[in-house]
VEXVEX-522798 format. One record per residue (C-alpha): residue number from 1; residue in three letters; chain; x, y, z. Coordinates in steps of 0.02 Angstrom, whole numbers, plus 50000, padded with zeros to 5 digits. Layout:
REM residues N
seq:type:mol:east:north:up
NUM:ALA:A:X:Y:Z
...
***
This chain:
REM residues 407
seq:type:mol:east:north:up
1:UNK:A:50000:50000:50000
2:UNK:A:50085:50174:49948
3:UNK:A:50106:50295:50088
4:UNK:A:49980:50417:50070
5:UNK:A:50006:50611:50102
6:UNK:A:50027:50678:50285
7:UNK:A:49852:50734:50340
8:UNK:A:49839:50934:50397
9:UNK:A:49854:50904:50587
10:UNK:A:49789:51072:50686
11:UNK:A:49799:51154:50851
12:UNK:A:49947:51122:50944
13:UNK:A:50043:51037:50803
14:UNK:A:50007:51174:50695
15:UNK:A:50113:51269:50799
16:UNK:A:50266:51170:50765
17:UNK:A:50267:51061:50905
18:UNK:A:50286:51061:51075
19:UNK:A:50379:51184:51180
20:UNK:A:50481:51143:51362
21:UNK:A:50564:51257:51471
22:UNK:A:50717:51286:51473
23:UNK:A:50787:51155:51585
24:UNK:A:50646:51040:51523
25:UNK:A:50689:50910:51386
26:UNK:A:50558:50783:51287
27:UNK:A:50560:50660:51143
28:UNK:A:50415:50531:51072
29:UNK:A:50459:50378:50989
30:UNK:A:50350:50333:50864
31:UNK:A:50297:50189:50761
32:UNK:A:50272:50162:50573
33:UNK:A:50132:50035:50532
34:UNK:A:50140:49951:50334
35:UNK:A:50265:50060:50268
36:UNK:A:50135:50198:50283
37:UNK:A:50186:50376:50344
38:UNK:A:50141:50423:50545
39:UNK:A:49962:50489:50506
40:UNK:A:49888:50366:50403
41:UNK:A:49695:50350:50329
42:UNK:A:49619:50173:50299
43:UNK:A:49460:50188:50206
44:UNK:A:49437:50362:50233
45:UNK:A:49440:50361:50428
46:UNK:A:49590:50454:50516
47:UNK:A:49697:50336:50614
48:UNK:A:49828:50412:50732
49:UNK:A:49947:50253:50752
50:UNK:A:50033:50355:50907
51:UNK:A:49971:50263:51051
52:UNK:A:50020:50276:51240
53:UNK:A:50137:50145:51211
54:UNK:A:50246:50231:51092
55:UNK:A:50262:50372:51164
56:UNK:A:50425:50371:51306
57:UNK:A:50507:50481:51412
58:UNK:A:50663:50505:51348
59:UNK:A:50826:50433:51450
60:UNK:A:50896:50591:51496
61:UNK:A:50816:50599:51678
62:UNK:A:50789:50814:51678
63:UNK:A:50636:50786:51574
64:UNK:A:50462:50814:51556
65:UNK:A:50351:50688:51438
66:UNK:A:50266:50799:51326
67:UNK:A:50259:50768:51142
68:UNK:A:50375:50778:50973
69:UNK:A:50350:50721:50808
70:UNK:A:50517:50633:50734
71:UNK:A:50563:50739:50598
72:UNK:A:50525:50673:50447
73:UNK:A:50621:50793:50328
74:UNK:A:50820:50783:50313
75:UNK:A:50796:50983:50314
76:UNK:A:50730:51010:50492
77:UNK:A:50889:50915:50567
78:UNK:A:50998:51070:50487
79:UNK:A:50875:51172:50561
80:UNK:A:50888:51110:50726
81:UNK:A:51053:51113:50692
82:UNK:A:51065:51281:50701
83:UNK:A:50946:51316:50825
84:UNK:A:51076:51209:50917
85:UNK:A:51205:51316:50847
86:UNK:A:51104:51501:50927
87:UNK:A:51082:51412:51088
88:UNK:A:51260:51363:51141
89:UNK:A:51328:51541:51077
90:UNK:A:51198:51665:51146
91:UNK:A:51201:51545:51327
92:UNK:A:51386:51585:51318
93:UNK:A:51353:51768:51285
94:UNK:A:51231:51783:51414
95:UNK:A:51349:51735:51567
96:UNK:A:51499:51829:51490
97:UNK:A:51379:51980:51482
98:UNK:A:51312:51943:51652
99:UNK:A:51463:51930:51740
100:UNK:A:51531:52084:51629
101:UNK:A:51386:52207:51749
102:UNK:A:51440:52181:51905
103:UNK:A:51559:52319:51959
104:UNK:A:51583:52412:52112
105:UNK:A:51452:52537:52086
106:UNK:A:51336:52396:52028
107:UNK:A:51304:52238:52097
108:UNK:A:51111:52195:52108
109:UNK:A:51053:51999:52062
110:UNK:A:50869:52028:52139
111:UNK:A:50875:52200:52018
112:UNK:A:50933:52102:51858
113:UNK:A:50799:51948:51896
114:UNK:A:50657:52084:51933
115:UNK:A:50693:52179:51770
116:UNK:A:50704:52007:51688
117:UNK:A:50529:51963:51749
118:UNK:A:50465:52139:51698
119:UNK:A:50488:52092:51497
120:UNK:A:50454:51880:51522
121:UNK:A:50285:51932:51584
122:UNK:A:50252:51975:51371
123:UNK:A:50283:51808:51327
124:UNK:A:50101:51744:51331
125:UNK:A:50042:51889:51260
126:UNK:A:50155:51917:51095
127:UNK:A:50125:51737:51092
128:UNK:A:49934:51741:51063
129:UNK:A:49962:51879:50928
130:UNK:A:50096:51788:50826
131:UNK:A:49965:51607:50842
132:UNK:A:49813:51735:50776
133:UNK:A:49912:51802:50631
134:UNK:A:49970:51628:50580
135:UNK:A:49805:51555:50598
136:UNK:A:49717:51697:50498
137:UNK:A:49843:51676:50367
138:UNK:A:49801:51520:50368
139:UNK:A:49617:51564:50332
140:UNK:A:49576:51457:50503
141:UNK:A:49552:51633:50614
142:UNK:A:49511:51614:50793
143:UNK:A:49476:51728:50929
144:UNK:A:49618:51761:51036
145:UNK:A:49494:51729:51187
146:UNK:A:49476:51532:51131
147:UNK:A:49671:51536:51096
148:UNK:A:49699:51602:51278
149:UNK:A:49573:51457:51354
150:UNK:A:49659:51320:51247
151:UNK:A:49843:51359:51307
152:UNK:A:49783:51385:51482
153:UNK:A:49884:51307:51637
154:UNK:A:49732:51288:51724
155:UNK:A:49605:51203:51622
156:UNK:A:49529:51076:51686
157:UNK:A:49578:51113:51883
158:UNK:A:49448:51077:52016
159:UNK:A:49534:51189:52135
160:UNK:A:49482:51389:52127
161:UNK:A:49605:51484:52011
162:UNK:A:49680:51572:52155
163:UNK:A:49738:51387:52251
164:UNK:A:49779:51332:52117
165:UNK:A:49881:51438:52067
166:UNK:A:49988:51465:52225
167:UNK:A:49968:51295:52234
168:UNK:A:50092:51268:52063
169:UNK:A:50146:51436:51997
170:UNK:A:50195:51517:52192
171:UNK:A:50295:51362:52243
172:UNK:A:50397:51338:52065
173:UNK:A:50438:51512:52061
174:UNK:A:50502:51530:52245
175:UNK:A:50606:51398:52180
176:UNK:A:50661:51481:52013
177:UNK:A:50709:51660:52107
178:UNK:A:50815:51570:52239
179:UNK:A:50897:51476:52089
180:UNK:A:50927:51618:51984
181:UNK:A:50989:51740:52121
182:UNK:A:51122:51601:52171
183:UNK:A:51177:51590:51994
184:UNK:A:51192:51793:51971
185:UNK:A:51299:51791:52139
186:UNK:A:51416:51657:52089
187:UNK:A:51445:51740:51944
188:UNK:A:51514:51882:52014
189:UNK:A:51622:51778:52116
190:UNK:A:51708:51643:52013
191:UNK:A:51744:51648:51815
192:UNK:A:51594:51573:51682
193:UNK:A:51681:51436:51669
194:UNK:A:51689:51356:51819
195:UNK:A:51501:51416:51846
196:UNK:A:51453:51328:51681
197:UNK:A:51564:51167:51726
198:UNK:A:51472:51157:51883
199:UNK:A:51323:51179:51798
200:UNK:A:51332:51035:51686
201:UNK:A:51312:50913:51849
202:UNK:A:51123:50986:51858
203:UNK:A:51092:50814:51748
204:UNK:A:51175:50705:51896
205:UNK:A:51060:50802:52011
206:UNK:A:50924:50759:51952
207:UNK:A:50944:50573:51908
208:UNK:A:50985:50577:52080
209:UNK:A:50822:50652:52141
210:UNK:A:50726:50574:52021
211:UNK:A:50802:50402:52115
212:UNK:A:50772:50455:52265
213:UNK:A:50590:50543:52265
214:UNK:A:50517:50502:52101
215:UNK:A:50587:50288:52113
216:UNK:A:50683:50305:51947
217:UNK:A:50766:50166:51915
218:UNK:A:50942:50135:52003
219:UNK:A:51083:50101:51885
220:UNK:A:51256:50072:51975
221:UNK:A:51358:50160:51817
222:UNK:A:51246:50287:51835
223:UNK:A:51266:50316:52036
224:UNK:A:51457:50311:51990
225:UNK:A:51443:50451:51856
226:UNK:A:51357:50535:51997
227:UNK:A:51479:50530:52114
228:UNK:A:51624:50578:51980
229:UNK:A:51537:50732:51939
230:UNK:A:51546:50787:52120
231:UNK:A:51715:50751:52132
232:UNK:A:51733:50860:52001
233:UNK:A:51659:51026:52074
234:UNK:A:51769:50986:52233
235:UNK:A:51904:50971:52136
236:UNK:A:51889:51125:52055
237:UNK:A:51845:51206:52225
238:UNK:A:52004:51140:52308
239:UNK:A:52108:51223:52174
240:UNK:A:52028:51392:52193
241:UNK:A:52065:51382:52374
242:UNK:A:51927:51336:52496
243:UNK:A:51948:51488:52586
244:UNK:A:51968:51593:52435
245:UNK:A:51815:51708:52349
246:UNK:A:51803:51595:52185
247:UNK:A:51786:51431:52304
248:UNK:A:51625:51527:52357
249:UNK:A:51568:51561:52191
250:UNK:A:51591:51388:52157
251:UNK:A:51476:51336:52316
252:UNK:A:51337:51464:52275
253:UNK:A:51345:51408:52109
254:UNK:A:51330:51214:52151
255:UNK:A:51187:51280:52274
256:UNK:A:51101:51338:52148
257:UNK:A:51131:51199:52039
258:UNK:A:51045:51097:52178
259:UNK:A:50895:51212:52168
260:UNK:A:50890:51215:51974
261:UNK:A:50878:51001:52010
262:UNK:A:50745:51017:52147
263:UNK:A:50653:51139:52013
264:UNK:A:50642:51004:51876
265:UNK:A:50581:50886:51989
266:UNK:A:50448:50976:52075
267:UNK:A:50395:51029:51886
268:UNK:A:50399:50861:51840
269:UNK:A:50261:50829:51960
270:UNK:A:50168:50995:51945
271:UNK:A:50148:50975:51765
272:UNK:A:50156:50816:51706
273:UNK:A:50128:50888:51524
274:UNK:A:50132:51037:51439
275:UNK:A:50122:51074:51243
276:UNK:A:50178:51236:51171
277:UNK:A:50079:51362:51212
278:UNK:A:50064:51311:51376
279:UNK:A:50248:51329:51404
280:UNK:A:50243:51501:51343
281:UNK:A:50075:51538:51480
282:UNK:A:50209:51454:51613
283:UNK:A:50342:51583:51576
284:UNK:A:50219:51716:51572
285:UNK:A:50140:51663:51743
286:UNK:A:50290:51639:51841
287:UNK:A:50340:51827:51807
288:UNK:A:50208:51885:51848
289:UNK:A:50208:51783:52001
290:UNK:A:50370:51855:52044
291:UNK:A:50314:52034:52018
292:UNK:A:50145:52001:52143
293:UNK:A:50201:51878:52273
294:UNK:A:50389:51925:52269
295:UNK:A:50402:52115:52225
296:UNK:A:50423:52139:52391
297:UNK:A:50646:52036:52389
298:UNK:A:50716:52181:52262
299:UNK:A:50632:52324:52369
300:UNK:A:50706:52229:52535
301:UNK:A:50881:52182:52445
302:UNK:A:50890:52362:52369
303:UNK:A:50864:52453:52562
304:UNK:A:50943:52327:52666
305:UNK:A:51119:52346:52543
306:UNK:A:51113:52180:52485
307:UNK:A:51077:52245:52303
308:UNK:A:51205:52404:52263
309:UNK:A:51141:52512:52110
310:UNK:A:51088:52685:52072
311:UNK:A:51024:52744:51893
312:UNK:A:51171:52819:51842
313:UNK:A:51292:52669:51869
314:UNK:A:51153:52527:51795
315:UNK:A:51255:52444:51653
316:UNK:A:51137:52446:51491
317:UNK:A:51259:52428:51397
318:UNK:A:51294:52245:51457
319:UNK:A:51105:52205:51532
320:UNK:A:51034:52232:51380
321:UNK:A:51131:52105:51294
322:UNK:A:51113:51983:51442
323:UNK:A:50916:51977:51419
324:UNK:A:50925:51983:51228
325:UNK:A:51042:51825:51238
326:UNK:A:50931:51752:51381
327:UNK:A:50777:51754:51289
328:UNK:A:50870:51696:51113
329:UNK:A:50955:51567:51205
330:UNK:A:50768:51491:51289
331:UNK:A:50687:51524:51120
332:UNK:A:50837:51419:51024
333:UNK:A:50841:51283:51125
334:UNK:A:50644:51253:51124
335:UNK:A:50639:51265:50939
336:UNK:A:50775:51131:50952
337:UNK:A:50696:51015:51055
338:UNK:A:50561:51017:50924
339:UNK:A:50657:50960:50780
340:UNK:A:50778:50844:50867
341:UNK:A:50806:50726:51005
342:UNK:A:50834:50795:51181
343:UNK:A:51001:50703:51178
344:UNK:A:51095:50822:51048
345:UNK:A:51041:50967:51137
346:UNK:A:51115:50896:51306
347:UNK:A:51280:50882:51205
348:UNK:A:51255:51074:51168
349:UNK:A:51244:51105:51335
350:UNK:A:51396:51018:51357
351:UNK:A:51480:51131:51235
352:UNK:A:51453:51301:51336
353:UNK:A:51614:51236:51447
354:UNK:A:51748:51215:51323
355:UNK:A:51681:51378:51231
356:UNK:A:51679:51463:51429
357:UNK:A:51865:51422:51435
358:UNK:A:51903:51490:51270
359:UNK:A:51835:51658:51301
360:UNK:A:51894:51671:51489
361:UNK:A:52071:51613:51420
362:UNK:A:52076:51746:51285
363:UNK:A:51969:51897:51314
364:UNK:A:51991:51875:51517
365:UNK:A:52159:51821:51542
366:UNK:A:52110:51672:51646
367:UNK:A:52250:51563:51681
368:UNK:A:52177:51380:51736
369:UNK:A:52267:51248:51816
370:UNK:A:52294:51064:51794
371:UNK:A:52172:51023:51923
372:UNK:A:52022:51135:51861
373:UNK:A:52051:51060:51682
374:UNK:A:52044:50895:51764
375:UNK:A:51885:50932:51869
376:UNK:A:51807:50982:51703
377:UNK:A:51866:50826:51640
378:UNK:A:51782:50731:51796
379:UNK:A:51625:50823:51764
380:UNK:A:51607:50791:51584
381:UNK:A:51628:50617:51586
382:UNK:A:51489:50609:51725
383:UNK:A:51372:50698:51614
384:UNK:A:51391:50587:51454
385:UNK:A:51366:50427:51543
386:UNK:A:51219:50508:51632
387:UNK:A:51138:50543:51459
388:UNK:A:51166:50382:51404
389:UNK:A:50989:50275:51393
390:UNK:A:50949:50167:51531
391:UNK:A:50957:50002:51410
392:UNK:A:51099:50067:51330
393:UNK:A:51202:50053:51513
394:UNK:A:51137:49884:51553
395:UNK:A:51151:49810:51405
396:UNK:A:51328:49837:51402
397:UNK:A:51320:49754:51570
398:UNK:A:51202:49582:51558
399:UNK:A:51312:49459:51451
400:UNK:A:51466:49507:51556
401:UNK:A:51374:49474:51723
402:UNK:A:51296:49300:51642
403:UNK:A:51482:49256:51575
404:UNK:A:51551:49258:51757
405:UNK:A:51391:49167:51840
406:UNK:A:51422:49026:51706
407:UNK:A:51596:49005:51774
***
């Protein structure tokens, strides 16, 4: 039977797929059935041959099952490609840039993450306009009011709008502004490097996590790689100097590393799935959350002399960069996850460390010693056998184990 054309699938495929946060990852397996193509008709009634059984969370534990067509054109790999290629570049720019304002004169996280919020809260919004131009161009126009109910967070909810959204939005984003205040402090501390090496263990935090509160499965190699990747941070610690001001950049950044890993986890729970435009209403929500429930920590920080700014000595010059990147670099990496598998843009992620070194090395004058290389070493081979599928680790493992029982 000849494969017959893709059928016009609307609504949230429409909009190119699904979108995570950030720190979210996703992949679908699918099945082809008779040679035909993944949406197939038999005599004249639609068949979607996606069932709940081929669709899998993917192995790399910081991830949220959503959905993701494989792509089916050689093109869209490029594409991703270089969505891959945006992401790892403008998440390098961002913590250069980042770590670039801070100064004597200026040194405010809770400022930079308020401001932050002030322009995420637009998210949703520009986000209904650009899905009611396409869908009008489309000649399929909807009111943005039935757009705004489809991609809500809280359809379907028996709690009142108010619980529940303390409930999931409060708690996530108390989370997120401890996480991101951490990371904006160790910055200023220690070089992007070591923050983004440290970083990279935020996928051996979470297997871990997800072992011990959500009962992933418990893989030995896997517990090992753990452990490595730890040893790596204290190695690189113990070669600052524990006593030394980069050794505490290095701990606040771990810290919030550790919060970053709780954050998936909790999210994981919270919201089990979410397609694209509700990933867009998330982003939107928790800004706005942190303007309402937390306005209140940059007023504190900025009169108790935790933050240090006035107008005059605010760094445009670098902040507007920073958020630019920011948002290219969440924007990338979502369109990437939609194209590809979650596994290629882990190894992106692994990239931002080699390309940290380059530009602390040579724009910084960063000398680094054998024992941060080393710990960066320690932490990268942690990571890529943390990535690696669950079968793909035990496989290896079985006929080796049954060899020596037979002896």
């Amino acid at each position: 039977m000849a494969a017959k054309a893709l059928p016009q699938v609307e609504d949230d495929r429409e909009a190119g797929a699904f979108l995570p946060p950030p720190s979210v990852e996703i992949v679908v397996v699918g099945r082809i059935e008779n040679g035909n193509s993944l949406l197939e008709k038999d005599k004249g009634d639609e068949k979607d041959v996606f069932d709940t059984a081929s669709i899998q969370a993917a192995s790399v534990p910081n991830q949220v099952t959503t959905a993701d067509i494989q792509p089916a054109e050689k093109s869209r790999l490029g594409i991703a490609l270089a969505a891959m290629a945006i992401y790892v570049t403008t998440s390098v720019a961002d913590q250069q840039f980042l770590k670039n304002s801070f100064s004597e004169d200026f040194y405010a996280p809770f400022f930079i993450y308020g401001l932050a919020n002030v322009l995420r809260i637009w998210s949703f919004p520009v986000f209904l306009v650009l899905m009611w131009i396409i869908m009008r161009s489309r000649r399929r126009p909807r009111p943005v009011s039935e757009l705004a109910s489809k991609y809500s967070l809280f359809r379907g909810s028996k709690l009142p709008l108010w619980a529940d959204f303390v409930k999931r939005i409060g708690i996530l984003t108390g989370l997120i502004i401890i996480a991101m205040v951490l990371n904006t402090t160790a910055l200023s501390y220690a070089s992007a490097s070591d923050i983004g090496a440290v970083h990279t263990t935020q996928v051996a935090l979470v297997y871990f996590f997800a072992v011990v509160f959500l009962k992933h499965k418990v893989l030995l190699l896997k517990v090992l790689a753990v452990i490595v990747s730890l040893g790596g941070v204290a190695l690189i610690a113990y070669a600052k100097g524990f006593g030394s001001s980069s050794a505490l950049g290095i701990g606040i950044g771990f810290l919030s590393t550790i919060i970053f890993s709780v954050n998936i986890n909790v999210f994981k729970f919270l919201f089990p799935k979410l397609n694209f435009g509700q990933t867009i209403s998330f982003l939107s929500w928790v800004a706005f959350s942190a303007l309402t429930l937390y306005a209140w920590l940059p007023i504190s920080a900025y009169y108790s002399g935790v933050d240090v700014w006035y107008y005059d000595a605010i760094p445009w010059e670098n902040l507007i960069p920073h958020f630019m990147c920011a948002w290219a670099m969440a924007t990338s990496v979502n369109y990437a996850l939609t194209l590809s598998s979650p596994l290629l843009v882990s190894f992106g992620s692994l990239l931002r460390i080699p390309l940290n070194l380059l530009v602390d090395y040579f724009l910084r004058g960063t000398v680094f010693t054998s024992l941060e290389l080393v710990g960066c070493g320690l932490i990268v081979l942690g990571f890529l056998v943390i990535v690696l599928p669950d079968n793909r680790v035990s496989l290896r493992l079985r006929p080796v184990l049954r060899r020596s029982a037979s002896k």
